[in-house]
Residue frames as qw, qx, qy, qz and C-alpha x, y, z in Angstrom:
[[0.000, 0.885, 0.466, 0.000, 0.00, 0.00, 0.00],
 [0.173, -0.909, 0.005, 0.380, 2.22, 2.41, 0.91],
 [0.517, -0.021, 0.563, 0.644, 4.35, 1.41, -2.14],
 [0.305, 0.622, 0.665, 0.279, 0.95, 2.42, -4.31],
 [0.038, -0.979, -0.189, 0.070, 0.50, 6.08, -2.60],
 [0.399, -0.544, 0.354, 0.648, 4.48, 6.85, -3.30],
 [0.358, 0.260, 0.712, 0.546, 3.63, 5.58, -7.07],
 [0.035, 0.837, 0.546, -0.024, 0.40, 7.67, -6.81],
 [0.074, -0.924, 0.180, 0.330, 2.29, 11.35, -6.01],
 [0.457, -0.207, 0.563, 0.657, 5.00, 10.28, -8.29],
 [0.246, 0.661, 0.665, 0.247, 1.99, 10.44, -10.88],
 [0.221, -0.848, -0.425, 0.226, 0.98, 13.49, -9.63],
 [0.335, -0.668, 0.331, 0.577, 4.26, 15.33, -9.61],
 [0.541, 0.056, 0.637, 0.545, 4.90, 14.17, -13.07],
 [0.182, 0.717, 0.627, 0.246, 1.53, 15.16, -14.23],
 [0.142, -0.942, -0.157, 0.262, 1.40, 18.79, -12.23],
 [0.175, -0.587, 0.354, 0.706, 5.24, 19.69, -14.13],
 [0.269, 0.246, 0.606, 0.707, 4.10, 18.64, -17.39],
 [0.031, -0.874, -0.468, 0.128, 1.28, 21.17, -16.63],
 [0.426, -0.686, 0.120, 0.577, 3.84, 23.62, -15.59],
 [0.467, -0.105, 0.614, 0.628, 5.80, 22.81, -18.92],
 [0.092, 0.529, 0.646, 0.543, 2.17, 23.42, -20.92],
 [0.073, -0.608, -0.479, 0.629, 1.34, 26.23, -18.92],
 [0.336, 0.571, 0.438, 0.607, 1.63, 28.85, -22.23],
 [0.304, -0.690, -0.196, 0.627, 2.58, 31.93, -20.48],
 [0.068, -0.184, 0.461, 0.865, 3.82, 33.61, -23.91],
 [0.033, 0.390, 0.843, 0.368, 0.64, 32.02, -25.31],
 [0.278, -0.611, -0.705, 0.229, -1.43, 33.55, -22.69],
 [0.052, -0.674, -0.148, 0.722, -0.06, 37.08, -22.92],
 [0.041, -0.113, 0.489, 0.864, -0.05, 37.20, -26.43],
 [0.262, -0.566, -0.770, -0.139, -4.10, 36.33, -26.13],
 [0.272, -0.698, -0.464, 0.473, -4.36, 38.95, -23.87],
 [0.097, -0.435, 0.385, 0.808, -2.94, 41.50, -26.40],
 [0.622, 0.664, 0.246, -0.334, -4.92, 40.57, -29.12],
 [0.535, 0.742, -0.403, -0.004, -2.10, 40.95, -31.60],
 [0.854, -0.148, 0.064, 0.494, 1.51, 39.05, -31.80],
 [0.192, -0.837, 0.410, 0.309, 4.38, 41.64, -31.24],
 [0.892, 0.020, 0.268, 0.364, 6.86, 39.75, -34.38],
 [0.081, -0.798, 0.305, 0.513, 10.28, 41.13, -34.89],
 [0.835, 0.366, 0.311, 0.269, 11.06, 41.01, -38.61],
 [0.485, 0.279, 0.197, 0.805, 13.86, 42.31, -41.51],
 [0.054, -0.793, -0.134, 0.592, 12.34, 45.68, -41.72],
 [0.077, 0.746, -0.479, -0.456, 14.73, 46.22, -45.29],
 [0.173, -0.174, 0.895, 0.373, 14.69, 42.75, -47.40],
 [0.568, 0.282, -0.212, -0.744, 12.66, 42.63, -50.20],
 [0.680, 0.048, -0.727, -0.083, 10.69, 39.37, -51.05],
 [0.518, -0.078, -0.767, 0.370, 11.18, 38.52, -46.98],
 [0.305, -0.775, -0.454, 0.317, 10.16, 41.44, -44.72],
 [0.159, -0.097, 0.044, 0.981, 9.74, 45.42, -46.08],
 [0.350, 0.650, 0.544, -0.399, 6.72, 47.32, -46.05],
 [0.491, 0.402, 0.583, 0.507, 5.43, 48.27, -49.76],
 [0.184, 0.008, -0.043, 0.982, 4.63, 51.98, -51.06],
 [0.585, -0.580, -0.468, -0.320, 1.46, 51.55, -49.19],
 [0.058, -0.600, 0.602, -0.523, 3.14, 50.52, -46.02],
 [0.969, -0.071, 0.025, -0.235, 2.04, 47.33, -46.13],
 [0.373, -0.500, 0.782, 0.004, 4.08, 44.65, -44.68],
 [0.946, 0.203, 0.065, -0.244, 5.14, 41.88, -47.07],
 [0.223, 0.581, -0.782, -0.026, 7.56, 39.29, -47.71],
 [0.657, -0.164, -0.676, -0.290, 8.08, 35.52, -47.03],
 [0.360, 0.203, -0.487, 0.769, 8.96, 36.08, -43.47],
 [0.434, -0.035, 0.296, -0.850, 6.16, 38.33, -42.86],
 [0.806, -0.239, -0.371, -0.395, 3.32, 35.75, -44.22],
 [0.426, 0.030, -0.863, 0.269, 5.27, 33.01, -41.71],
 [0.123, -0.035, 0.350, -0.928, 4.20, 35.61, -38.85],
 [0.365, 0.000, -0.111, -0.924, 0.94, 35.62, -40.30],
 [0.753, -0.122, -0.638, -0.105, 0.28, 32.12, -40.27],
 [0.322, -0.172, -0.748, 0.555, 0.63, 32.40, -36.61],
 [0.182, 0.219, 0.678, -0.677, -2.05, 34.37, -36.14],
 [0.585, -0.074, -0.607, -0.533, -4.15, 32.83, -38.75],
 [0.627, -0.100, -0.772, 0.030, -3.82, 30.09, -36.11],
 [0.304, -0.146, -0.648, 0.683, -3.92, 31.73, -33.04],
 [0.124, 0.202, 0.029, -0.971, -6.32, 34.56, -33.90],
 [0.475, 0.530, 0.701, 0.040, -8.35, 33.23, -36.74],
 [0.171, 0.929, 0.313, -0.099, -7.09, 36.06, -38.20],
 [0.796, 0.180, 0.065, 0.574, -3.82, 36.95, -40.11],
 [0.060, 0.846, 0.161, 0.504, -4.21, 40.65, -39.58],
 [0.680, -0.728, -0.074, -0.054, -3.46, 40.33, -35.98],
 [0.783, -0.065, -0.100, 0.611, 0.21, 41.22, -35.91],
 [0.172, -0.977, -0.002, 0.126, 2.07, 43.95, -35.07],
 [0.839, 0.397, 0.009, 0.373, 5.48, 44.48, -36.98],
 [0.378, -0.896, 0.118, 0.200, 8.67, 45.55, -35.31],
 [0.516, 0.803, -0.254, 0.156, 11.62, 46.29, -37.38],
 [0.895, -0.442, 0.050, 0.045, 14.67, 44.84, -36.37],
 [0.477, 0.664, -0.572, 0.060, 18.96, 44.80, -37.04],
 [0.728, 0.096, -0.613, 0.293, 21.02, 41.76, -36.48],
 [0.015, 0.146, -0.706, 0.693, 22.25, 43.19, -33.23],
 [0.486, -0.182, 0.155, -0.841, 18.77, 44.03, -31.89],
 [0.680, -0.052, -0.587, -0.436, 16.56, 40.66, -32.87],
 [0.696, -0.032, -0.708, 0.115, 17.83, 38.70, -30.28],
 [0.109, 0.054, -0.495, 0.861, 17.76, 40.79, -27.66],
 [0.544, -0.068, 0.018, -0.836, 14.10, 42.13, -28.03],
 [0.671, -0.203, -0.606, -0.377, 13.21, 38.59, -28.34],
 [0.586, 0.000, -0.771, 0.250, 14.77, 37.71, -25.46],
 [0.102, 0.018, -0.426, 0.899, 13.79, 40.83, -23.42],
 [0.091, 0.661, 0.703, -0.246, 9.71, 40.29, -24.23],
 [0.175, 0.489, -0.015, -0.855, 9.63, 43.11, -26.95],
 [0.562, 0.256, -0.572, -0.539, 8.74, 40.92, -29.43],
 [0.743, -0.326, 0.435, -0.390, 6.75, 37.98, -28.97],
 [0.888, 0.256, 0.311, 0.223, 8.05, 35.57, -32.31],
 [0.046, -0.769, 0.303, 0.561, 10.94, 36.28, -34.42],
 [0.695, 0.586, 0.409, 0.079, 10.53, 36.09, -38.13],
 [0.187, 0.939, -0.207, -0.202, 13.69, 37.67, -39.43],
 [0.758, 0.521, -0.358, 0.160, 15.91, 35.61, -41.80],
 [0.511, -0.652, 0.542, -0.143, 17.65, 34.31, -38.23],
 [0.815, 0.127, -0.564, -0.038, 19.81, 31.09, -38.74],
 [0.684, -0.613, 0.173, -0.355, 19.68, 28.95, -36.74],
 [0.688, 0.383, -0.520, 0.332, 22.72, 27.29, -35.02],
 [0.666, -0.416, -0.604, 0.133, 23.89, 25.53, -31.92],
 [0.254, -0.022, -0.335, 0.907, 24.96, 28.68, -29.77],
 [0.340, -0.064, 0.013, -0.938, 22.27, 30.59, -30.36],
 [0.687, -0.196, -0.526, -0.462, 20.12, 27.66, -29.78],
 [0.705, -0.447, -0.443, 0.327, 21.70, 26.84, -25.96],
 [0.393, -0.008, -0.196, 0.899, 23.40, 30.25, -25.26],
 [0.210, -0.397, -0.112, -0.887, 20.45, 32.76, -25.94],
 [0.339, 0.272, 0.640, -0.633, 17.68, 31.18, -24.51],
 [0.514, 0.351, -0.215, -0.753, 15.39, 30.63, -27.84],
 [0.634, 0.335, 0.685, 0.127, 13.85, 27.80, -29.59],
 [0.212, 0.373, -0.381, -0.819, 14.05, 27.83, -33.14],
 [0.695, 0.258, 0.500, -0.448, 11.32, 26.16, -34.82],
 [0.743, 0.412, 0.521, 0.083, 10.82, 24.60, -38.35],
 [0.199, -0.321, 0.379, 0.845, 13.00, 26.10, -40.96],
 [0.374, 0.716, 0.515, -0.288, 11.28, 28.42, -43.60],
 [0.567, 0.780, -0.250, 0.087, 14.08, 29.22, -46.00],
 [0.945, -0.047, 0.114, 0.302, 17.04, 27.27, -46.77],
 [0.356, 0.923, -0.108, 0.100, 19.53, 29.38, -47.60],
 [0.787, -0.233, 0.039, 0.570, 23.64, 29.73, -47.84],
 [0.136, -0.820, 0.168, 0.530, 26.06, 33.18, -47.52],
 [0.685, 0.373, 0.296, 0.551, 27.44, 34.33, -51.19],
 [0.175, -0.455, 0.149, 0.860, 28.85, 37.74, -52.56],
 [0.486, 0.826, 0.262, 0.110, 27.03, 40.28, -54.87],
 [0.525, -0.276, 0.309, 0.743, 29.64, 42.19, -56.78],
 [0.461, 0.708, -0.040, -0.533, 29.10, 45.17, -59.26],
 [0.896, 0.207, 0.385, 0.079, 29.33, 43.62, -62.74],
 [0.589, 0.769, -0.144, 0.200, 32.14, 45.95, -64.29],
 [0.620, -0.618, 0.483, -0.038, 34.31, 44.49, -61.75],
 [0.600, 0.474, -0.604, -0.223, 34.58, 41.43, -64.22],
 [0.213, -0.224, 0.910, -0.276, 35.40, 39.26, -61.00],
 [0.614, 0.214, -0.654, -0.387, 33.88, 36.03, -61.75],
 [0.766, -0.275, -0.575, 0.081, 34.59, 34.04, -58.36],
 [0.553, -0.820, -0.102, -0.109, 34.51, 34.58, -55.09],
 [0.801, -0.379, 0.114, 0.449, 38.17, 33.19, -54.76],
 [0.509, 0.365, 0.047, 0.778, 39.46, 36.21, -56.84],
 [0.304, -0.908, -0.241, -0.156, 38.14, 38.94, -53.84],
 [0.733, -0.183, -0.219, 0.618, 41.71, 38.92, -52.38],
 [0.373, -0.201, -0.187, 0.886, 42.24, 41.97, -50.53],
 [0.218, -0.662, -0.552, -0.458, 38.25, 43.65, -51.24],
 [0.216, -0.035, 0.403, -0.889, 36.23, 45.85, -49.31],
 [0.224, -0.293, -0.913, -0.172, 33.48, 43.71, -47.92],
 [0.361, -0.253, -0.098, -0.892, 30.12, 44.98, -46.78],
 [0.363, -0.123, -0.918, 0.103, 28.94, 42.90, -43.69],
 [0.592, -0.674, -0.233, -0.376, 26.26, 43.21, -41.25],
 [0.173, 0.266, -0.868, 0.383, 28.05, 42.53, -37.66],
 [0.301, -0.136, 0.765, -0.553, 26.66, 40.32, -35.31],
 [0.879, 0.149, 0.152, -0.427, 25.71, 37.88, -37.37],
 [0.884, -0.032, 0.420, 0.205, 26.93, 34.19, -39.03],
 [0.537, 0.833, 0.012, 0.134, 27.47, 36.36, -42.06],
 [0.176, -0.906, 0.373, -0.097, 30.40, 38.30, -40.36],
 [0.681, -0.227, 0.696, 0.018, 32.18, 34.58, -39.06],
 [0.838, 0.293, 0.438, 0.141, 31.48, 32.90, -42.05],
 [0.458, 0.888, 0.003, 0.021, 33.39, 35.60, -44.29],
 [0.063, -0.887, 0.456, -0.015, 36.14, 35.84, -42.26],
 [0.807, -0.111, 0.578, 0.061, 36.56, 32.03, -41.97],
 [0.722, 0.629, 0.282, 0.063, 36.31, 32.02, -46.07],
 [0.283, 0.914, -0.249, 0.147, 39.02, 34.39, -46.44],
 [0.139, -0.674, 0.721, -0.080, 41.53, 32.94, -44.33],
 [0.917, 0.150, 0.368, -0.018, 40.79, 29.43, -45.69],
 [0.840, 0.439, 0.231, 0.222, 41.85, 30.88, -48.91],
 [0.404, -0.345, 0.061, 0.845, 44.73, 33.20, -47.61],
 [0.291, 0.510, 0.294, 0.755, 43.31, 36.23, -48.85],
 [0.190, -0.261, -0.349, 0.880, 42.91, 39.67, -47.24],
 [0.025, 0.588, 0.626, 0.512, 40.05, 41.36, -47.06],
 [0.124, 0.026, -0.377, 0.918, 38.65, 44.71, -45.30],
 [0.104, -0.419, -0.902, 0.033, 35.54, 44.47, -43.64],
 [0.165, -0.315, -0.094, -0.930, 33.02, 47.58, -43.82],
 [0.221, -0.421, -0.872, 0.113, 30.65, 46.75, -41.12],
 [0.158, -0.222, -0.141, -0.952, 27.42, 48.36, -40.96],
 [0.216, 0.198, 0.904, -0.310, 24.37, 47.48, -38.77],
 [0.548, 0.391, 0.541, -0.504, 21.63, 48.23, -40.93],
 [0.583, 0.339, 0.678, 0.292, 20.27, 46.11, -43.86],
 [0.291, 0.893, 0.336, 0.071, 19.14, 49.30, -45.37],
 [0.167, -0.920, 0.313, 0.167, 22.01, 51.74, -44.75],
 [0.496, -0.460, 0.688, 0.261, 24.36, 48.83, -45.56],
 [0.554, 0.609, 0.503, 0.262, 22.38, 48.54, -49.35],
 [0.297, 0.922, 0.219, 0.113, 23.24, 51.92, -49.93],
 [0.599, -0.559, 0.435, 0.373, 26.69, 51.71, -48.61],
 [0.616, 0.059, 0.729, 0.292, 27.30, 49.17, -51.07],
 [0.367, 0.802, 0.458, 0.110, 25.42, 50.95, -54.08],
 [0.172, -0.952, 0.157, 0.200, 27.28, 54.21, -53.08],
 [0.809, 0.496, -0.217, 0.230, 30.43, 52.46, -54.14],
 [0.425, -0.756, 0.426, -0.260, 32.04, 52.42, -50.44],
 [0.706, -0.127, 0.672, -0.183, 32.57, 48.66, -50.74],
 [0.030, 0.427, -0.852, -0.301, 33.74, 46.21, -53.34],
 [0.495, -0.190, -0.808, -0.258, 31.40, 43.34, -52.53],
 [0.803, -0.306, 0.067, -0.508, 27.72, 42.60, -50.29],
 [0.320, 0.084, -0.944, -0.004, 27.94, 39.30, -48.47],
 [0.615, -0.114, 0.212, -0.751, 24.95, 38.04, -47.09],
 [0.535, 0.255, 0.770, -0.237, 22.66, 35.37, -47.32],
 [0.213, 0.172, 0.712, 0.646, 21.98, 34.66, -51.06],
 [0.116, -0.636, -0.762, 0.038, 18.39, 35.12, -50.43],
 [0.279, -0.848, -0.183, 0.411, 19.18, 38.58, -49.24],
 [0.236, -0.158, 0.466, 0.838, 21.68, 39.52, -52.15],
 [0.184, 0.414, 0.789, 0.416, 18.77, 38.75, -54.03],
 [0.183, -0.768, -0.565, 0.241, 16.54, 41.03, -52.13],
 [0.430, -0.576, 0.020, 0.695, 19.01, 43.48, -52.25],
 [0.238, -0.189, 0.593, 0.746, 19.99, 43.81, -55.84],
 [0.119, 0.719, 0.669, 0.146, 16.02, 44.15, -56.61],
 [0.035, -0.913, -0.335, 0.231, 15.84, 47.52, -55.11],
 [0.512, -0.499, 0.078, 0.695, 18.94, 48.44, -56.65],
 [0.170, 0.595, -0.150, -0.771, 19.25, 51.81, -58.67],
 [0.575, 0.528, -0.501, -0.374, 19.95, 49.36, -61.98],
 [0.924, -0.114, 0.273, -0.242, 19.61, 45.61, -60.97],
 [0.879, 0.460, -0.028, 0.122, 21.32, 44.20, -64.08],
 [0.330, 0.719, -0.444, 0.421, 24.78, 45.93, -62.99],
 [0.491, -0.586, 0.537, -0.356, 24.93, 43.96, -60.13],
 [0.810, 0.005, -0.562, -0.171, 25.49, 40.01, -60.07],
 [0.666, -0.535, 0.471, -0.220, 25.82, 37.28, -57.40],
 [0.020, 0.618, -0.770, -0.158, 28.80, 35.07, -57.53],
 [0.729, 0.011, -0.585, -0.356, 28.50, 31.65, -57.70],
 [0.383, 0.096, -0.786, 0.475, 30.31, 30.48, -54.65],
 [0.738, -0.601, -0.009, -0.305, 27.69, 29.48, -51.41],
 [0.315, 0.476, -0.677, 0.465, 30.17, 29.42, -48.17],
 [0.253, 0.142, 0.746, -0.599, 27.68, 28.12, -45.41],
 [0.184, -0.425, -0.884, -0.064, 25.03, 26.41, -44.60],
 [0.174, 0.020, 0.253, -0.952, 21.93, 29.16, -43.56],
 [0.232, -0.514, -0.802, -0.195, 18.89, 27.50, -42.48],
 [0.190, -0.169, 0.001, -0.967, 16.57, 30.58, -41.83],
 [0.363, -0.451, -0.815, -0.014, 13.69, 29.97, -38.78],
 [0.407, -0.724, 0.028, -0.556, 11.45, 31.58, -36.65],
 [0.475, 0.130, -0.602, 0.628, 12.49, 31.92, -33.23],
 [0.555, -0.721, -0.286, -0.299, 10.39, 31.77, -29.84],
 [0.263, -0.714, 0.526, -0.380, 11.94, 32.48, -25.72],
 [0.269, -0.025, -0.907, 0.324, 12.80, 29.08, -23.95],
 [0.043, 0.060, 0.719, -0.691, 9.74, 28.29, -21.34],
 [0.630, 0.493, 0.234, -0.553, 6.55, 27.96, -23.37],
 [0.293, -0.061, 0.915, 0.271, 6.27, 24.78, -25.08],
 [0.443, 0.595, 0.667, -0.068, 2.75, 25.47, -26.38],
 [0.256, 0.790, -0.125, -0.542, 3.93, 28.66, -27.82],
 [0.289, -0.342, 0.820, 0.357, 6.77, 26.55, -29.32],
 [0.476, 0.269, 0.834, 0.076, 4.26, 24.06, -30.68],
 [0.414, 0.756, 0.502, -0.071, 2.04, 26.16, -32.50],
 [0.213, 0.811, -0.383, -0.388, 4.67, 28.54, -34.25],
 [0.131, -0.343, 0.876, 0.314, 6.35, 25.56, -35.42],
 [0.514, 0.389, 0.764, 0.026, 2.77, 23.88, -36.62],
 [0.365, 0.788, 0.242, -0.433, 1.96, 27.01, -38.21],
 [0.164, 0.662, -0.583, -0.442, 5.20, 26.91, -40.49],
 [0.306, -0.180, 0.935, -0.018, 4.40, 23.51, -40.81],
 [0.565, 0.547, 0.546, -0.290, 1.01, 23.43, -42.05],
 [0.401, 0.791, -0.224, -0.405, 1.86, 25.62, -44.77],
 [0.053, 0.363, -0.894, -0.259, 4.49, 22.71, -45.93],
 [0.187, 0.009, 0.972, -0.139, 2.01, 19.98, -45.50],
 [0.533, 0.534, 0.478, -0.450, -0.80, 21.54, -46.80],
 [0.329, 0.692, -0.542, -0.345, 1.52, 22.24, -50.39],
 [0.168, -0.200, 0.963, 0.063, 1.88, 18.11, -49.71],
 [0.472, 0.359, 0.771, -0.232, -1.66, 17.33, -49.90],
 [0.173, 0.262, 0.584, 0.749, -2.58, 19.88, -52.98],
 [0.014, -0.837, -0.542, -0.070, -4.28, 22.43, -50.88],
 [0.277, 0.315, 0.090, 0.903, -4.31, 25.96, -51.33],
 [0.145, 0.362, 0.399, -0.830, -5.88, 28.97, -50.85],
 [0.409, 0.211, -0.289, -0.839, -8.06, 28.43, -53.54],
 [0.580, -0.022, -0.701, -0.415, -9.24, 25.18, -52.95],
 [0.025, 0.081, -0.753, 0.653, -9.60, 24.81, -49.17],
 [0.719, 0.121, 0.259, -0.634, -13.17, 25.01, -49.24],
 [0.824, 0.197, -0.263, -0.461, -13.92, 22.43, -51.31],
 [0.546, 0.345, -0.758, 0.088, -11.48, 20.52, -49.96],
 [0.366, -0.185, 0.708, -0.576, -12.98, 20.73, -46.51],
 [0.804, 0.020, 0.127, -0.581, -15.30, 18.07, -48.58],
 [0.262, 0.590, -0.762, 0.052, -12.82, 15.62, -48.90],
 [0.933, -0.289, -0.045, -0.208, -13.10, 12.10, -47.75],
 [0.602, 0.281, -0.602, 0.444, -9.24, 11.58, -46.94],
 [0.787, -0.444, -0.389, 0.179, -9.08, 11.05, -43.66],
 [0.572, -0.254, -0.050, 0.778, -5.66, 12.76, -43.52],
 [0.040, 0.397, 0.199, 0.895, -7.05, 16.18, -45.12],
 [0.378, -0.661, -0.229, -0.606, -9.85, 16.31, -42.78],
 [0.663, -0.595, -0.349, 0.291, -8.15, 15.65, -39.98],
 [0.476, 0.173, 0.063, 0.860, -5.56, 18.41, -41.34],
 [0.132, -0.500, -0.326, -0.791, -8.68, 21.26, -42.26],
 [0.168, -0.159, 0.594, -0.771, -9.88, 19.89, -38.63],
 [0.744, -0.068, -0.326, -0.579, -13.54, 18.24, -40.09],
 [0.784, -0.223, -0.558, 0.158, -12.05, 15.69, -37.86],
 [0.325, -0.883, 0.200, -0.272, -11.07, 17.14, -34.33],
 [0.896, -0.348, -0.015, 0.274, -8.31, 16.44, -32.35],
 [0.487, 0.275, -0.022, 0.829, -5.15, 18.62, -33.90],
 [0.053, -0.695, -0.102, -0.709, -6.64, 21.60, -32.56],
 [0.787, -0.591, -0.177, -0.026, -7.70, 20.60, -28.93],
 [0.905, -0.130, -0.151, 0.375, -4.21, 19.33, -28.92],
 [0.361, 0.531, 0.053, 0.765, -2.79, 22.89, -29.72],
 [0.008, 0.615, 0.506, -0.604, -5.13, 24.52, -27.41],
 [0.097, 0.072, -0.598, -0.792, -6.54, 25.84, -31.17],
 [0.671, 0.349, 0.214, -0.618, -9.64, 26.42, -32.80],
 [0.764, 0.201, 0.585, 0.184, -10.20, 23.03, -34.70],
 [0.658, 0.703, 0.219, 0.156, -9.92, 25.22, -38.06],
 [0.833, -0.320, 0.272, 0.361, -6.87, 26.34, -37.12],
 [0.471, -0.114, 0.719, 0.498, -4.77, 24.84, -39.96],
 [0.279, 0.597, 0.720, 0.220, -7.35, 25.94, -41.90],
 [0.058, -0.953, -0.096, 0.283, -7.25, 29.62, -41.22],
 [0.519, -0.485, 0.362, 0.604, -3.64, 29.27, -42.05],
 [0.412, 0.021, 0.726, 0.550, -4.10, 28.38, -45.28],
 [0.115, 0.874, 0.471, 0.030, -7.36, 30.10, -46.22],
 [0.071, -0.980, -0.052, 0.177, -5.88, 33.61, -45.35],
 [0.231, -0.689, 0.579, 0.371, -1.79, 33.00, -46.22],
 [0.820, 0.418, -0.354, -0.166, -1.47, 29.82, -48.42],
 [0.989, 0.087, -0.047, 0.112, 0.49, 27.06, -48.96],
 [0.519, -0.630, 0.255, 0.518, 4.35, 26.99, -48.47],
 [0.609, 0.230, 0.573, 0.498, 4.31, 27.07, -52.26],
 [0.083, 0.883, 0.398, 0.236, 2.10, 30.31, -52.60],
 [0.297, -0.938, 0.125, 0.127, 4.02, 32.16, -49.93],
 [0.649, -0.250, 0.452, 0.558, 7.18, 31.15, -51.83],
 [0.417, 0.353, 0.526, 0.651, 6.11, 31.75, -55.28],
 [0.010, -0.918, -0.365, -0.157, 4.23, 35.43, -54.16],
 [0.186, -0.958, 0.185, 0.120, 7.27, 36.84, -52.78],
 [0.100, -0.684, 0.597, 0.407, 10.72, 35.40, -54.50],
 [0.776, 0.249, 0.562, 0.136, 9.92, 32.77, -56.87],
 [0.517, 0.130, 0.623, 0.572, 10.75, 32.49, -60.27],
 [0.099, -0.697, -0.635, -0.318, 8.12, 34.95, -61.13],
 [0.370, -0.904, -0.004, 0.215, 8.92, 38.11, -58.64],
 [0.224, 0.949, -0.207, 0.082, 11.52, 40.27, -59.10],
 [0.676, -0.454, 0.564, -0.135, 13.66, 38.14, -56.91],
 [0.681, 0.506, -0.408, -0.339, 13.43, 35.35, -59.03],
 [0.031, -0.543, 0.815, -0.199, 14.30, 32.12, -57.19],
 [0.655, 0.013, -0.692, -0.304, 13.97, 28.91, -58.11],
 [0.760, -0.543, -0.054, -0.354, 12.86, 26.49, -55.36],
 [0.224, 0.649, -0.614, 0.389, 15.75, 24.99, -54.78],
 [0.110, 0.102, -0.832, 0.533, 16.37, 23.42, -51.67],
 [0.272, 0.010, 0.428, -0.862, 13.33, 24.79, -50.63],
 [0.489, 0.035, -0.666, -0.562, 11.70, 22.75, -53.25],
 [0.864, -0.301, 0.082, -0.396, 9.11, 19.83, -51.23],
 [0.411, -0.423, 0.792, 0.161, 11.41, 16.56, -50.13],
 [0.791, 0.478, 0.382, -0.010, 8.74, 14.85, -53.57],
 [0.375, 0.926, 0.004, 0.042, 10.74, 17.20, -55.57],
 [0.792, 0.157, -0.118, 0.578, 14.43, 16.76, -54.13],
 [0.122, -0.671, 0.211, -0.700, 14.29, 19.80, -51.83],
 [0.318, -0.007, -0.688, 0.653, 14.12, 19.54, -47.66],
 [0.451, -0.235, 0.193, -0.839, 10.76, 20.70, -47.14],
 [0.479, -0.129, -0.868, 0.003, 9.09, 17.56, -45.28],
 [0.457, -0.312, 0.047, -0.832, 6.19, 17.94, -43.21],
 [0.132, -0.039, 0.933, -0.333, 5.60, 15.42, -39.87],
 [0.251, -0.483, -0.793, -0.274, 1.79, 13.54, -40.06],
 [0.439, -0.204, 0.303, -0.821, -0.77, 15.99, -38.33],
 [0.787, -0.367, -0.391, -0.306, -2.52, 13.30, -36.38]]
């Protein structure tokens, strides 16, 4: 007996910290706000810059939005806070921002050192060099002894300098902290060569004065998986930013969109209507409104839409899928079973 009532509070305890664990404090104040606080680019086209409206768009921002498709029932619900490399990580970490949706890569320091969860990746991506094109420079390995345009206090910074002294060559960093100030550096002809994230050359070299007079090298020097990023200590928050980037991959598996979501909510697959929610149980499990997944996609789209609406092949941008391509397709998007 007294074996049973030790087993019994063991229960108990077990049960009362996974409470603890699912408590959703972030979850809870961002419900209480009405809106998500999400720190994004602020200056990369295609990813996160308001338009000459002052609408916020990019792929970045839609991620955002799919959280509070899902949390809200309503994609509108966000509040956008401009960010620089220094800043992001701080504001997340200090409760100015409640998600962070800003071309962050993610990597083990900054995954055990900050305090953050990063969640599902939402662009693949690897560091290269834009170069004006009457340079003539062809590869990256002929930069020896450049003026480089970096952001600081980011992988970008590291990963150049690593590249250069790999290939013994000298180079003179120009570090600037903002994405925007540090385009127009670069444009200005202060600086030899951009390095960035490819993704972000790209961005760049859209807005520039004359596009065509600009090229990115060929050479990719790192690996840059690009996620959203929540605080440590709120596992439900965790969960549901990371379903929300999910769905959008998994609904681009099944062959739903935003244009066909209704009709598909008549579906007899099992696995779509438990997805759309016509079955319950994903939602509950969230602490979600069963439609959810459905909101996500209704109001933002597929991971395919929110790819091809802001840098696909088709956008100024112009990037193929790539990596980013589904794993059917020979890319790394792959999307766990919602059940």
């Amino acid at each position: 007996m007294k074996l049973n009532r030790v087993t019994a509070l063991v229960a108990i305890l077990s049960l009362l910290a996974a409470g603890i664990a699912f408590a959703g404090k972030d979850l809870d104040a961002v419900k209480k706000k009405g809106f998500i606080q999400a720190g994004v680019n602020g200056g990369v086209f295609g990813f996160g810059m308001p338009d000459e409206k002052g609408v916020w768009k990019g792929l970045d921002v839609d991620t955002a939005r799919a959280v509070a498709a899902a949390v809200f029932g309503d994609a509108s619900k966000i509040k956008y806070v401009p960010l620089t490399a220094q800043q992001r990580f701080t504001a997340l970490q200090s409760g100015e921002i409640d998600l962070l949706t800003r071309n962050a890569t993610r990597t083990l320091s900054r995954d055990t050192q900050l305090g953050l969860n990063f969640v599902t990746v939402n662009y693949y991506d690897g560091q290269g060099f834009l170069v004006p094109k009457k340079l003539g420079i062809t590869s990256a390995k002929e930069l020896g002894g450049a003026t480089v345009c970096v952001l600081p206090g980011t992988t970008t910074e590291q990963n150049a300098a690593d590249f250069f002294r790999t290939n013994k060559m000298d180079w003179k960093p120009v570090v600037i902290e903002s994405t925007s100030e540090l385009a127009k550096t670069f444009f200005a002809g202060r600086c030899d060569v951009l390095t960035s994230d490819a993704s972000q050359l790209a961005g760049t070299r859209a807005i520039a004065p004359n596009p065509k007079d600009y090229v990115i090298l060929p050479e990719i020097i790192s690996k840059e998986p690009l996620a959203p990023a929540v605080r440590h200590g709120d596992d439900q928050w965790r969960d549901i930013v990371d379903f929300s980037v999910l769905a959008m991959i998994n609904a681009e598996e099944l062959g739903i969109t935003s244009e066909n979501v209704d009709e598909m909510l008549k579906s007899s697959d099992p696995t779509v209507q438990r997805f759309l929610g016509v079955i319950e149980g994903n939602g509950s499990a969230l602490g979600l409104d069963e439609k959810w997944a459905y909101n996500i996609i209704k109001q933002v789209g597929n991971y395919g839409e929110v790819f091809e609406r802001n840098v696909g092949v088709n956008t100024t941008l112009g990037l193929e899928r790539g990596l980013n391509a589904l794993w059917t397709n020979g890319g790394l998007m792959y999307s766990p079973p919602f059940k």
